[in-house]
N, C-alpha and C positions, 0 to 999 in steps of 0.2 A: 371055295365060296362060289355060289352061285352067280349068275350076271344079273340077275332080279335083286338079289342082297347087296353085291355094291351099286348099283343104281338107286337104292333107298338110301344107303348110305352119302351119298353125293346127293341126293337132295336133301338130307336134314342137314349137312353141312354148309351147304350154299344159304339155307335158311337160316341156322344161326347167325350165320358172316352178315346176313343182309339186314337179321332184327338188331345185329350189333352196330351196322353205318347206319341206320335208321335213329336208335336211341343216340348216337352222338349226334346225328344233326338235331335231331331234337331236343337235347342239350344246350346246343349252340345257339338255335333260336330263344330258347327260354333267357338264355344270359343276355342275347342282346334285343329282347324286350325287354330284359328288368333295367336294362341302363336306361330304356328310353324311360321307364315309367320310376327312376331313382328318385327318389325325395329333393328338393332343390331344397340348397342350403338356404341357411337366414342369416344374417348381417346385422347387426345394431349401425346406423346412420345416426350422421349429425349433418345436420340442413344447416350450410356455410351464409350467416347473414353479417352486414359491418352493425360493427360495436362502438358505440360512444365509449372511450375509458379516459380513464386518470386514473391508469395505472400505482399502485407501490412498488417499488422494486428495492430489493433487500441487497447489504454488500456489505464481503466482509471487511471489518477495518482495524485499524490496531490503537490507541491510544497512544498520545506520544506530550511527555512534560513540556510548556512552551519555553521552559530554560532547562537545560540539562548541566551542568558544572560539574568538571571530576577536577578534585582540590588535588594537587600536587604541590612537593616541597621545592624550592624554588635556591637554597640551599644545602649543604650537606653540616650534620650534625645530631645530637643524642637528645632524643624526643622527650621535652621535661613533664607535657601534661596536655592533656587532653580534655578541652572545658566544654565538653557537650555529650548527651545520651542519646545513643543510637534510636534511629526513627523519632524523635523530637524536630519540632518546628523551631528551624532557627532564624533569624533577623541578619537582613543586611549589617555590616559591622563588627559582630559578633567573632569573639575571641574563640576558635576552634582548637589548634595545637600552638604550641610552644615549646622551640627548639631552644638548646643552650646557646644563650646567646653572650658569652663569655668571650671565645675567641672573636667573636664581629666587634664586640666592644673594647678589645684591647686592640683591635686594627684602627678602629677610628681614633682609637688615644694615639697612637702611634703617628697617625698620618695627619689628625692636626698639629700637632707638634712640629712636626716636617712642613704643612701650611703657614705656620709662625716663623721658623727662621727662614722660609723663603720669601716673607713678607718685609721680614728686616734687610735679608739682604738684598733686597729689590727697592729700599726705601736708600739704603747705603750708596748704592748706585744710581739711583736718581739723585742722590747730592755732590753724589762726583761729576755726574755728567752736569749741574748746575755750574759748579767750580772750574770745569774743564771752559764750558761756555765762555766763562767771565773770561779766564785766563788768554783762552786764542787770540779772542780780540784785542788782547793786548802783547799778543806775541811771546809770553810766558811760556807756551808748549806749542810741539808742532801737529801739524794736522795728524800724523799718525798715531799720535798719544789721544788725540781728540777721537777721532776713529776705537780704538781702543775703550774709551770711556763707553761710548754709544752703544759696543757690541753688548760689553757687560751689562749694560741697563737692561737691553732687549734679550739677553740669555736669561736676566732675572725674572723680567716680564713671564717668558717662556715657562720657567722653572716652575713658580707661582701657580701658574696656568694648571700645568701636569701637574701641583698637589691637590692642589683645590679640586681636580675631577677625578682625582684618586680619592681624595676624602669624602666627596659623593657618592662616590661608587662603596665604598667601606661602610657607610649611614643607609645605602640602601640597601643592602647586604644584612646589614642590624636588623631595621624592618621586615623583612623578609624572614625572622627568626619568629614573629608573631603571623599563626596565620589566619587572616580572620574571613568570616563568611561573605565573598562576594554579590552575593544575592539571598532574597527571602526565599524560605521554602523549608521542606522537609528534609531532613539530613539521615544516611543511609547505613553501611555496615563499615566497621573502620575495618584495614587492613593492617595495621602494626597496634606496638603497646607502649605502653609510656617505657625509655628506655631503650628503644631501639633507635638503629643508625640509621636518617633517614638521608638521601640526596636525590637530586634531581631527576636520578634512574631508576628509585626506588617505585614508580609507577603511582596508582590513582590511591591516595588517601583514604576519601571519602566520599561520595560521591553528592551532591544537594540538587534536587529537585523541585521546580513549583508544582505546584496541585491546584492552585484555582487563577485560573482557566486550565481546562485542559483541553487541548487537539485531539481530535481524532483523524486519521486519514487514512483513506481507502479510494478505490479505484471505479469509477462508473462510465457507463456506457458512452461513447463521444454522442449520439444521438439526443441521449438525456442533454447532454451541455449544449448539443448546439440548438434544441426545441427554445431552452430555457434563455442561451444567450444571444440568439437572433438579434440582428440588427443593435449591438451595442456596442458598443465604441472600446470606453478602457476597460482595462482589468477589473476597475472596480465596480463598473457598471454592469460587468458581467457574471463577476460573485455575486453582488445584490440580486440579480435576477436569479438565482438558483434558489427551488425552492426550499423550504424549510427541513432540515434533516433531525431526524429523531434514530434514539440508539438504543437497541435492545441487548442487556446486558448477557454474561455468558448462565447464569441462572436460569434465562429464559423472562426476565422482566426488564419493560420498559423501562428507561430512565426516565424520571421524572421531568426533567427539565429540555425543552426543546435546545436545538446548537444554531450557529448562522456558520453558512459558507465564509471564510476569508482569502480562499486562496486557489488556484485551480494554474496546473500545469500546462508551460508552452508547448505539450509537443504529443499526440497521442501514440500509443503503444502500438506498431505495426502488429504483432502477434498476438494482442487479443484485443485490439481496438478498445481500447478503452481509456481515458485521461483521470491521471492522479488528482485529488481533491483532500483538501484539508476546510475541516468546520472547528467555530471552537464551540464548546460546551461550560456553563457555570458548573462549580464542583466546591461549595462553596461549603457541605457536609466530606466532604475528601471521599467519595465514595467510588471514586473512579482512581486507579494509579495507574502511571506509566504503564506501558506494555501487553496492557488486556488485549486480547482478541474481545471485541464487541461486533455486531450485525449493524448495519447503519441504512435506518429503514428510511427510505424517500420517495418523496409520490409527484409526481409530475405536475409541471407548473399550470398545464391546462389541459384540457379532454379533448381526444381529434378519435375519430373513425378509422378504424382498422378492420381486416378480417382475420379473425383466429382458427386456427384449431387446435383441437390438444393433441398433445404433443407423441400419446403412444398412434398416431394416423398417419404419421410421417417416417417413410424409411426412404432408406441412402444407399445410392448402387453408383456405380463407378463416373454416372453420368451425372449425377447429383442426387437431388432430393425427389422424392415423387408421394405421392396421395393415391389411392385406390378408390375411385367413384364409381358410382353407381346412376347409370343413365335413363331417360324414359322410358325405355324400352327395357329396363331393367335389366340390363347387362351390367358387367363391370368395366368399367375402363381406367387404365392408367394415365394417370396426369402429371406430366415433369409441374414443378412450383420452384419459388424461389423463395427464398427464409428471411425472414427479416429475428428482431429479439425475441427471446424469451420472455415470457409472461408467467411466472406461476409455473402452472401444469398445461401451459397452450402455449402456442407460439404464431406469430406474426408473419401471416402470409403476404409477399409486397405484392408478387405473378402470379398468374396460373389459375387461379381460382376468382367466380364472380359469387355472386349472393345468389343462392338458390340451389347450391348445386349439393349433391347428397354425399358428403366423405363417408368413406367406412372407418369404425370407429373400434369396431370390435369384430372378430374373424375374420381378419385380413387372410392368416395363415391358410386357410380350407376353402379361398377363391380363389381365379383363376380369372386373367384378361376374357371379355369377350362371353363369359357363363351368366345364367341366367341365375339371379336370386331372391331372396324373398325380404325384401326392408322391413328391419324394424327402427321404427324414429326413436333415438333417447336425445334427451334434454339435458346438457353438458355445460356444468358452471366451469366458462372457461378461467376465472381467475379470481381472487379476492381483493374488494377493490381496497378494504380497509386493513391495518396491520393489525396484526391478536395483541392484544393488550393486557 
């Protein structure tokens, strides 16, 4: 090969090399022009202003009979009959079961009998101890025969004493053979049959419930109690002050009939802040029974100014809670906040945030502190002030 043919050679190859670092930087510029001229993201904003509310706040609660009674045998004995049907409304007084009362009644034959000849011979002895009396005084007997008289009177006394509280105790034993309804109400599922051996260990009967009034109790916010119980004195003044509770049943419909607070707990729950509360409710159709899970919808006694936002604006990183805003200059900036209750689908900003300022509400994900972006304003009910009905 000639020196003219590699010298062509080395320069079409010096030219390739050099159209090929040329195309890559030219490459390079191209990509970081397109970042500078990237489309700048959008954002949906919600413009943070305070809100007059009177709040509902929903909770779940359970139902609970305001007498509950499990009938237990109070004796041991073979079950003669059973004077009531299951789930029936029964009356104070009311003849439920009836044990054999055969053996109680030949105890109390036995043991008044035993009351009578200790009555006699306790009448016996007070006539000797009368006769002894006469006699001393006259030197007839000596003090030790006298002594003697006395004990026996007061062994008799004694004697007497111990049947008489045995014969009581045998009469209430008999009693005890009938057993009748201690309270009105609805009567439940029996556990035995006529003929079975029942005793004192034989556990719950039957069980009898009232239904009208019934309790509901669930748990609510200590804030709720303290708005409502401000400045009041006793317990009762501080039930009346809470306001009116209504109960949504598990169907998804209202109860008809409004309840009143009667009762609110000493002490709140460190682990979810909240104080236990009992209302009662008329239930004068029995439409409500023991045990239901019900919602117990309640709306705040009066309307104070908050700032909300909803609640998908707010995330939690090791430091607490923060908001992602968007500033005049249309940047983003992170804002630590501090949380107050829940509301609905918004929550209760106490810190952090004033009225005016622009949360992001939607594409948190695909922003970044300190990036420039493009707002779009939505208008965000942050809560329902009335309950569905």
């Amino acid at each position: 090969m000639s020196k003219m043919t590699i010298s062509r050679v080395w320069v079409h190859t010096f030219s390739l090399i050099s159209l090929i670092f040329l195309a890559g930087c030219g490459d390079g510029s191209a990509d970081k022009q397109g970042n500078k001229n990237a489309p700048i993201p959008s954002v949906v904003v919600s413009t943070v202003k305070n809100v007059s509310i009177n709040p509902t706040r929903r909770f779940v609660g359970r139902t609970e009979a305001v007498e509950d009674v499990q009938i237990r045998a109070r004796i041991s004995g073979y079950l003669l009959s059973m004077d009531f049907n299951e789930g029936q409304d029964v009356t104070k007084g009311d003849l439920l079961f009836e044990v054999d009362p055969k053996p109680y009644q030949a105890e109390v034959s036995k043991l008044a009998a035993d009351v009578r000849r200790q009555r006699a011979a306790l009448t016996n002895a007070k006539r000797n101890y009368r006769r002894g009396d006469e006699l001393i005084e006259k030197g007839f007997i000596s003090a030790m025969e006298m002594d003697d008289l006395i004990s026996s009177k007061d062994q008799a006394e004694g004697s007497l004493a111990a049947s008489e509280a045995s014969l009581e105790s045998a009469k209430l034993n008999l009693s005890y053979t009938k057993i009748i309804a201690p309270i009105s109400g609805r009567i439940g599922r029996k556990s035995l049959s006529i003929g079975d051996l029942v005793s004192p260990d034989s556990g719950v009967l039957v069980t009898i419930v009232t239904v009208d009034p019934m309790y509901v109790t669930f748990d609510v916010a200590e804030k709720l109690v303290s708005e409502a119980a401000i400045n009041k004195g006793s317990q009762e003044e501080r039930v009346k002050a809470l306001p009116v509770p209504r109960i949504e049943l598990p169907n998804g419909e209202m109860y008809e009939q409004e309840g009143q607070f009667d009762f609110i707990d000493i002490r709140v729950d460190p682990a979810t802040g909240t104080v236990k509360v009992r209302a009662v409710f008329p239930n004068e159709k029995g439409g409500l029974i023991p045990g239901q899970y019900v919602t117990a919808v309640v709306s705040s006694s009066s309307a104070h100014e908050v700032i909300l936002v909803p609640q998908a604006a707010v995330s939690e990183d090791q430091q607490g809670h923060f908001v992602m805003i968007v500033n005049k200059e249309s940047k983003v900036k992170v804002q630590r906040v501090e949380m107050g209750e829940r509301i609905d689908v918004s929550w209760v900003v106490e810190k952090g945030l004033t009225p005016g300022a622009q949360v992001i509400v939607e594409g948190i994900q695909k922003v970044r502190s300190d990036q420039r972006v493009d707002v779009i304003e939505q208008t965000v009910k942050a809560f329902n002030e009335t309950p569905n009905e």
